[in-house]
C-alpha positions as CSV (number, residue, x, y, z in Angstrom):
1,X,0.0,0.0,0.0
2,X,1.2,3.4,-1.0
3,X,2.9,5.8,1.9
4,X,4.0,9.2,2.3
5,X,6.0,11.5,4.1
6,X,5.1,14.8,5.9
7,X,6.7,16.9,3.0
8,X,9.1,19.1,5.5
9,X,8.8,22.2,3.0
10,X,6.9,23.3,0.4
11,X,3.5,24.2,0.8
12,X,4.0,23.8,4.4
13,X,6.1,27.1,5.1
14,X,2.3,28.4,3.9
15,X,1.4,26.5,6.8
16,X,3.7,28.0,9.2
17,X,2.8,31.8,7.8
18,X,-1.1,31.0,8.3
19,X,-0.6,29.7,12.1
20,X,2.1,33.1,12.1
21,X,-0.9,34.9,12.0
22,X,-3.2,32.8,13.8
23,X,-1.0,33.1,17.0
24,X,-0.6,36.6,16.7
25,X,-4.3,36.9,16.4
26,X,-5.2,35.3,19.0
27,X,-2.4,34.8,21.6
28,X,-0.9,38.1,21.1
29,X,-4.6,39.8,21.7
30,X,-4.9,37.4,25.0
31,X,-1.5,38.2,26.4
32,X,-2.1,41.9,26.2
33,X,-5.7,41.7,28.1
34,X,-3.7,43.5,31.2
35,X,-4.3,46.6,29.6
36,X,-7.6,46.4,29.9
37,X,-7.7,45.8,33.5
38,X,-7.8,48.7,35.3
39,X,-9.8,50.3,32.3
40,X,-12.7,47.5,33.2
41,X,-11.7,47.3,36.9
42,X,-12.7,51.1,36.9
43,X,-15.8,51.4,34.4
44,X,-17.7,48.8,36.7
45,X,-16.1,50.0,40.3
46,X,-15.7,45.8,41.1
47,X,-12.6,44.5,42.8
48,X,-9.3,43.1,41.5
49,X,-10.5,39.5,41.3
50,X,-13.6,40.4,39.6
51,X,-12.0,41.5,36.8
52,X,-9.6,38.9,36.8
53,X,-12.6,36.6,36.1
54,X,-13.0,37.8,32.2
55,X,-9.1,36.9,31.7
56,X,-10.0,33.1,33.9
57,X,-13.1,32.5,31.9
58,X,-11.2,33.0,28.5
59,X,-8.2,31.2,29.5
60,X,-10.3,28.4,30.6
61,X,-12.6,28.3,27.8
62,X,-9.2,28.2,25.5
63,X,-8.4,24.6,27.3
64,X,-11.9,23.2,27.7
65,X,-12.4,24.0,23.8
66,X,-9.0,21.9,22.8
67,X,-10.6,18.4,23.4
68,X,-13.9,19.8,20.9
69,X,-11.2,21.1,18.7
70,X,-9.5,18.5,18.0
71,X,-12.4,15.9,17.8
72,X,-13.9,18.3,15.3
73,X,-10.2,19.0,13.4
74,X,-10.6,14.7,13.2
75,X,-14.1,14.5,11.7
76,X,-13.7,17.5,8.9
77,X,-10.7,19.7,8.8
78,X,-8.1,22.4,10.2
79,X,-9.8,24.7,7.7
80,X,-13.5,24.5,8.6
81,X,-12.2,24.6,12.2
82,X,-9.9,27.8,12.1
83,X,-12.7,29.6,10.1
84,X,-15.4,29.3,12.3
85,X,-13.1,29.9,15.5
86,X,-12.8,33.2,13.4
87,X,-15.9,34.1,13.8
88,X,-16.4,33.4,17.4
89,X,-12.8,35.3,18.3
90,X,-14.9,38.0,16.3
91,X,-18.2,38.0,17.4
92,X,-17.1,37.7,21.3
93,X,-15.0,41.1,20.7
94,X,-17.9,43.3,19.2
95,X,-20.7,41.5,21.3
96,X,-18.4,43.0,24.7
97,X,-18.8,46.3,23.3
98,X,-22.7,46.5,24.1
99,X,-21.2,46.8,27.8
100,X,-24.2,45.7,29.8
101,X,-22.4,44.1,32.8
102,X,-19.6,42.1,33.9
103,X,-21.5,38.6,33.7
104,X,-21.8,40.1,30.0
105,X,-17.8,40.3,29.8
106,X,-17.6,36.4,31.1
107,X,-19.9,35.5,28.2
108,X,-18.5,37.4,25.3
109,X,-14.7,38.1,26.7
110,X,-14.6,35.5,28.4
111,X,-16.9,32.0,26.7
112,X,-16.9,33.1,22.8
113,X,-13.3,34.6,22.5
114,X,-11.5,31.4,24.7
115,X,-14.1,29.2,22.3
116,X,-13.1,30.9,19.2
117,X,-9.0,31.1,20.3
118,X,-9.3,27.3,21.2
119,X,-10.5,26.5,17.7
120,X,-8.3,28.4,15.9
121,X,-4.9,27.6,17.8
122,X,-5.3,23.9,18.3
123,X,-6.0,23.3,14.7
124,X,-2.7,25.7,13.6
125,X,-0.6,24.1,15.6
126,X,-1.8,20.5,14.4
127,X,-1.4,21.8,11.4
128,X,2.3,22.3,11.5
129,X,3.4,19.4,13.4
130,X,1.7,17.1,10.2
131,X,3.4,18.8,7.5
132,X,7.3,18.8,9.2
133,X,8.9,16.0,10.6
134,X,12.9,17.1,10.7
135,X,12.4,20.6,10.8
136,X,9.1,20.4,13.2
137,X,10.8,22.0,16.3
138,X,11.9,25.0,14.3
139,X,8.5,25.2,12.1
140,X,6.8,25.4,15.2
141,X,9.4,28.0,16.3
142,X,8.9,30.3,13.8
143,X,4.8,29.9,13.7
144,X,4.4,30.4,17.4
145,X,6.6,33.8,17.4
146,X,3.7,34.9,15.3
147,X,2.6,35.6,19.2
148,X,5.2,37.7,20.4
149,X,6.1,39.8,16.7
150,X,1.9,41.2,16.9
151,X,2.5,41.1,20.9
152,X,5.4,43.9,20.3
153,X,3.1,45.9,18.3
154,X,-0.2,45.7,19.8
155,X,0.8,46.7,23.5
156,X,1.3,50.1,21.9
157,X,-1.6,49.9,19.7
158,X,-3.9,48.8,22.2
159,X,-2.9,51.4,24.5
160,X,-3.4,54.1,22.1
161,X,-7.0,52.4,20.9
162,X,-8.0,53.0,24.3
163,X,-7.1,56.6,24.7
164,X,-8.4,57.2,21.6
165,X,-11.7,55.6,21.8
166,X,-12.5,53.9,24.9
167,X,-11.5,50.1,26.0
168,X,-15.4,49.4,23.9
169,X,-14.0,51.2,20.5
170,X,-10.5,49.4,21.3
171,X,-12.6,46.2,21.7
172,X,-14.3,46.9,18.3
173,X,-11.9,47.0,16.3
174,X,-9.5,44.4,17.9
175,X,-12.9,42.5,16.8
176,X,-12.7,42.8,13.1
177,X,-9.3,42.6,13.3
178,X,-9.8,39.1,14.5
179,X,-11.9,38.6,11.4
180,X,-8.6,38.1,9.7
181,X,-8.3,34.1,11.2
182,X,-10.8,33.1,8.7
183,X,-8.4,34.2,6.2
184,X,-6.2,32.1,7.9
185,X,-8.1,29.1,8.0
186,X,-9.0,29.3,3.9
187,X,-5.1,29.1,3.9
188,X,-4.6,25.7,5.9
189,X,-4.8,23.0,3.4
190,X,-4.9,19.5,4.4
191,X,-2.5,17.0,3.4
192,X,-4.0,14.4,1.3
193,X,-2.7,11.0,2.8
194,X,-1.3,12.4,6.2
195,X,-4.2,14.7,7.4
196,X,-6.7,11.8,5.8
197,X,-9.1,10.4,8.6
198,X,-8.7,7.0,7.3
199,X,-4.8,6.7,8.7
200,X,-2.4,4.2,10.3
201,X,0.7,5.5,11.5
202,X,3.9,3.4,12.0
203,X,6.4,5.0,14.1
204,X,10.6,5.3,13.5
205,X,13.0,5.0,16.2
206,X,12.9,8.4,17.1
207,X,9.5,8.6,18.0
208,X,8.3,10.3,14.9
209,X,5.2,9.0,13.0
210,X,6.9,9.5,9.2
211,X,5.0,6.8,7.1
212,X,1.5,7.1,7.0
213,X,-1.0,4.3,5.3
214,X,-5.0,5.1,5.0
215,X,-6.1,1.9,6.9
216,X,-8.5,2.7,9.9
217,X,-10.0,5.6,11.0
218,X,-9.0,8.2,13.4
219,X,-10.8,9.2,16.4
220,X,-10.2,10.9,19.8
221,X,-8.0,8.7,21.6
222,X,-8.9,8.9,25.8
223,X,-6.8,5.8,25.9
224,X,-4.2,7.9,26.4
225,X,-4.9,8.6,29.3
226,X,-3.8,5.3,30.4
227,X,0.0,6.3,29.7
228,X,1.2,7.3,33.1
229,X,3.8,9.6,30.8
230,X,1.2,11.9,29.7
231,X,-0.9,11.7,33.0
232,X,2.4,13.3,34.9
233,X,2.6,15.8,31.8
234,X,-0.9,17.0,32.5
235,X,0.1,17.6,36.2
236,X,3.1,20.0,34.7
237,X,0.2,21.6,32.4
238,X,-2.1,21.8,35.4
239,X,0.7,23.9,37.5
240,X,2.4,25.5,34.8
241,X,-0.5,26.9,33.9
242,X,-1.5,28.4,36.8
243,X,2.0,30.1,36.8
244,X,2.3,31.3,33.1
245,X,-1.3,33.5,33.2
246,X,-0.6,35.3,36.0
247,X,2.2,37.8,35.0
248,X,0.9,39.3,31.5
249,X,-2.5,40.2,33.4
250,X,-0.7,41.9,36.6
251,X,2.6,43.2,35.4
252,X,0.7,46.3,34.1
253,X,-1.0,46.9,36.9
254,X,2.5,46.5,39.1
255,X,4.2,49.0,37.2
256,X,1.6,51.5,37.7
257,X,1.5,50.4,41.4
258,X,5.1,52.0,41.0
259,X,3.9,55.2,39.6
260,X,4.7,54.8,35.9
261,X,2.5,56.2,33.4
262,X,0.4,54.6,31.0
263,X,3.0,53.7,28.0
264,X,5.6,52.8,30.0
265,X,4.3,49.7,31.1
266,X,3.3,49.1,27.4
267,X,6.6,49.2,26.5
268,X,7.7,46.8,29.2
269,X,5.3,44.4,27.5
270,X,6.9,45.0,24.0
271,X,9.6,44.6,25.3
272,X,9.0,41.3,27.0
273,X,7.6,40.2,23.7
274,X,10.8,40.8,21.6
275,X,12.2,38.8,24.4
276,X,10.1,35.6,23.8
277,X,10.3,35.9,20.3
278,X,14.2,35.6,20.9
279,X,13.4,32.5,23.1
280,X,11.5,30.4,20.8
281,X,14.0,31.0,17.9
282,X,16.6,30.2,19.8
283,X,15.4,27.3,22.0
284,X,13.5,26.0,18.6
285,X,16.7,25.9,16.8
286,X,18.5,23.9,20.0
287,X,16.1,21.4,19.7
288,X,16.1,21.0,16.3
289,X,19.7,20.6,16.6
290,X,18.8,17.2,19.2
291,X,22.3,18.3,21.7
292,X,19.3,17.7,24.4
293,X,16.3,15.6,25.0
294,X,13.2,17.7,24.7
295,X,12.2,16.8,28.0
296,X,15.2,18.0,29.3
297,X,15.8,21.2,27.7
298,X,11.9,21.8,29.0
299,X,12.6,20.9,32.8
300,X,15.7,23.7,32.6
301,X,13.8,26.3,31.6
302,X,10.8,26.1,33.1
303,X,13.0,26.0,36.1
304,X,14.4,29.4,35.8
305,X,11.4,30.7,34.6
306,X,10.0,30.0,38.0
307,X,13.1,31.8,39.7
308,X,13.0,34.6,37.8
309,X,9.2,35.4,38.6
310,X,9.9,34.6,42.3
311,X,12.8,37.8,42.2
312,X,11.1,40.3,39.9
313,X,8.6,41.5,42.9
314,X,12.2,42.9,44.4
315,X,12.5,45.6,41.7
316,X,11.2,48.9,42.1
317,X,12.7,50.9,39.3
318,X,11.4,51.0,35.8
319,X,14.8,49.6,34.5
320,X,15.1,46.8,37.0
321,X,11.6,45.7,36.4
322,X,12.7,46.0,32.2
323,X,15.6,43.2,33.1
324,X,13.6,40.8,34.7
325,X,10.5,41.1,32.4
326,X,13.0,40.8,29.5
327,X,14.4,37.4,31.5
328,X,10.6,36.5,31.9
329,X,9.7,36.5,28.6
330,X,12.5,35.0,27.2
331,X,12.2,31.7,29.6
332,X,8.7,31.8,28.5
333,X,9.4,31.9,24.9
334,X,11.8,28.6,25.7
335,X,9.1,26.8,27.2
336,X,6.1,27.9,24.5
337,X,9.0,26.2,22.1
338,X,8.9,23.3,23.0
339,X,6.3,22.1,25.3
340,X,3.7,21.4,22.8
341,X,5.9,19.5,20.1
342,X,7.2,17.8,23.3
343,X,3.6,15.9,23.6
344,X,4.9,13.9,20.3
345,X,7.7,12.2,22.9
346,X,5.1,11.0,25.0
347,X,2.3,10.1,22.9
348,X,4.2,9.8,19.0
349,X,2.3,11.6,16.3
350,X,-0.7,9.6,15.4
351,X,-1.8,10.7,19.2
352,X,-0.9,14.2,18.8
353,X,-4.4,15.8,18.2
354,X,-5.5,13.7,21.2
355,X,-2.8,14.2,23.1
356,X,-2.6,18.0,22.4
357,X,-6.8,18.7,23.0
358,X,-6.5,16.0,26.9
359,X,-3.2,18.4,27.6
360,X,-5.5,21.3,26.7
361,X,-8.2,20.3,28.3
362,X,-6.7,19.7,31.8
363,X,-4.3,23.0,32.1
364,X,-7.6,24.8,31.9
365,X,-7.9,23.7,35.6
366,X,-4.4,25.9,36.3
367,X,-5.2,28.2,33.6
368,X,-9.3,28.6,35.5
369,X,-7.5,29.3,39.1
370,X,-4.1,30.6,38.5
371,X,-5.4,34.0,37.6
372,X,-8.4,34.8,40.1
373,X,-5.9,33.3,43.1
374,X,-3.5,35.5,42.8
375,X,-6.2,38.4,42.4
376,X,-7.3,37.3,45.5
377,X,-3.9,37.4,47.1
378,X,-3.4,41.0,45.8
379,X,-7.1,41.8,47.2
380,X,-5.5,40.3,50.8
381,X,-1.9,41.9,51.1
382,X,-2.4,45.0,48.7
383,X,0.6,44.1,46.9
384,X,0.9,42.8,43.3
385,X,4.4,41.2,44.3
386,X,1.6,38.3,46.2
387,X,1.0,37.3,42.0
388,X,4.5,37.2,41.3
389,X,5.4,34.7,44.2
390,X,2.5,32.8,43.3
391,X,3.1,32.0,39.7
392,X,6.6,31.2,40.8
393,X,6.2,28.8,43.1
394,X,3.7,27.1,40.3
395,X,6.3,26.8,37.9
396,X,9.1,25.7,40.2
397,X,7.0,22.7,41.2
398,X,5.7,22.1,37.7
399,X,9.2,20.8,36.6
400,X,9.8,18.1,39.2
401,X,6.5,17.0,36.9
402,X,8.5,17.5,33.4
403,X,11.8,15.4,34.9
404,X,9.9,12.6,35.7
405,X,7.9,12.3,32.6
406,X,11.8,12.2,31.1
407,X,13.0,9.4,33.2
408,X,10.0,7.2,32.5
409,X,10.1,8.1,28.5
410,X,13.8,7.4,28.2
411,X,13.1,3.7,30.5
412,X,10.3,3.0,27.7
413,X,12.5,4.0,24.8
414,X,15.6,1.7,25.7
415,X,12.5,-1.3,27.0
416,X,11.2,-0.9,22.9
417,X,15.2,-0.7,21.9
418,X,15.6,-4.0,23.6
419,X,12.7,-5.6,22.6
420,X,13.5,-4.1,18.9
421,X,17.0,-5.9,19.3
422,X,15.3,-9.5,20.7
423,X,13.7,-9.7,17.8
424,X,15.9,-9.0,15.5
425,X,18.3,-11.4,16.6
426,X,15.5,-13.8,16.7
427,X,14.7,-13.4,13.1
428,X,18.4,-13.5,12.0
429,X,18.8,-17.2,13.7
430,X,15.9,-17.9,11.9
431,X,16.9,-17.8,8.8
């Protein structure tokens, strides 16, 4: 029966440019909801974790979504998906413009824009890992620093929206800006033989699913779940998550605890931006050059990451603050890198989309607390430094998580090796 190989070029850098923009439409609007914090915080008089709700329910909807994403990716396509999580990202941005309450801002912030960014980013990044094989890490690089290139311009642009208009005219047109991802999604073209639902994927020593025959069909494999690999991956996804969404929503708000004016804080998140796009081209290209495991590489630097956040609540200067939000979002660009391709490891490629929406699905727990915790910690001490220690302590602990999922994926891979060489040697004393 006929196979084929993911093409590892070609149409797929058309791919990578379509989930370029897809990240930058999506995760780059996301990251930069902290300048829309006070502006809410202050319209309806409510308290800090209040509004932190809006940023929970859309980071949560983003993770409960992947599972529905994925299934749906399985049954018809990346493009259908992408297009109409388009038009949800879309219609939750100009519905929050009618301003009616904050319940209004969970529903439309909150439900339709994490729904829409959920169906939109899981099927991108799919995308990508089934069209590169050799060159995945840095294809994924390059399409996930579509995130911090519109980051770097938007914290700017969003600022001046609002002073211009309002945080409901900034709203509206970040709104049919977002219109834009179903461009995106007529882009994503599926591969014939690898992206077909009738598929049966045999795996090379690596890991890598590379040959691809249309045999059975695909569904959402829960069995994975079963893999005691991927359950201690969710528990790093659970706690990492918790961590990673708590400093874009109250670094803005720290800084102008410290008396800085409005832009300067914008520029720290620019700033931080440029940093993780540094990060995920450099720690892409590391891993695409294999001098450390994934796994590894991942339990380094969401180590630092972790100590970084726990020492930025010491500064008190604008420039101090710059250094370790520039260190912030570099670490987090490393991690963003590699931490989804990383699922292939555990799972191999024929269980990515599975793997990817159950990883999803479960850091929605972190991603659903982490925020409105350390709101509530802020509401208790009256200090944002309380959401800094917070998210670090999260991260710390989420790469004992990463290590061991290492150890027991290197015992399985030398268990197959030796099995592999068993029978081999059997089959050569046959004959």
């Amino acid at each position: 029966m006929k196979s084929s190989r993911p093409p590892d070029g070609g149409y797929g850098w058309v791919v990578v440019m379509s989930a370029f923009f897809t990240m930058g439409l999506t995760a780059a609007v996301l990251k930069n909801f902290g300048l829309f914090f006070l502006e809410i915080q202050s319209h309806f008089g409510v308290p800090t974790s209040t509004t932190s709700w809006v940023t929970s329910t859309t980071i949560a909807m983003f993770h409960l979504g992947a599972p529905v994403a994925s299934a749906l990716t399985l049954q018809f396509s990346q493009r259908v998906v992408i297009i109409v999580g388009g038009l949800l990202s879309a219609s939750g941005m100009l519905l929050s413009t009618l301003d009616f309450s904050m319940p209004w801002l969970y529903l439309t912030m909150g439900i339709l824009q994490g729904t829409g960014i959920s169906f939109t980013w899981i099927p991108a990044n799919s995308m990508v890992s089934h069209y590169f094989v050799r060159w995945r890490p840095i294809a994924y690089a390059v399409a996930s620093s579509g995130e911090c290139v519109f980051a770097v311009v938007f914290s700017p642009f969003f600022q001046w929206l609002i002073e211009m208009y309002g945080w409901q005219g900034a709203l509206l047109i970040i709104g049919g800006l977002q219109l834009n991802l179903c461009v995106c999604g007529a882009l994503m073209r599926p591969l014939e033989e690898v992206q077909s639902p009738m598929q049966e994927t045999k795996e090379n020593p690596e890991g890598d699913a590379t040959v691809v025959s249309p045999r059975r069909k695909v569904i959402f494999q829960f069995s994975l779940m079963r893999k005691p690999e991927l359950l201690l991956y969710i528990l790093f996804a659970i706690l990492a998550a918790a961590g990673f969404f708590i400093p874009p929503l109250f670094l803005v708000p720290f800084a102008n605890s410290l008396g800085m004016d409005n832009y300067w804080p914008a520029f720290i998140l620019s700033t931080l931006a440029l940093a993780d796009l540094a990060g995920r081209l450099l720690c892409g290209w590391i891993a695409n050059m294999r001098l450390v495991r994934n796994l590894q590489l991942l339990t380094m630097v969401v180590t630092l990451l972790g100590v970084v956040l726990l020492l930025l609540p010491v500064s008190h200067n604008y420039w101090a603050i710059l250094v370790f939000a520039s260190l912030y979002g570099f670490l987090f660009g490393c991690v963003v890198a590699i931490h989804v391709t990383s699922i292939v490891d555990i799972v191999t490629l024929e269980g990515f989309d599975s793997g990817l929406g159950l990883f999803m699905l479960f850091r929605s727990i972190g991603g659903f607390l982490g925020p409105p915790a350390a709101g509530w910690l802020v509401d208790q001490t009256d200090d944002y430094s309380a959401a800094f220690y917070l998210s670090g302590v999260c991260l710390v602990s989420s790469a004992v998580f990463v290590a061991l999922v290492d150890r027991l994926v290197q015992r399985r891979r030398s268990s197959d090796a030796k099995v592999h060489r068993v029978i081999t040697q059997d089959d050569s004393e046959a004959t």
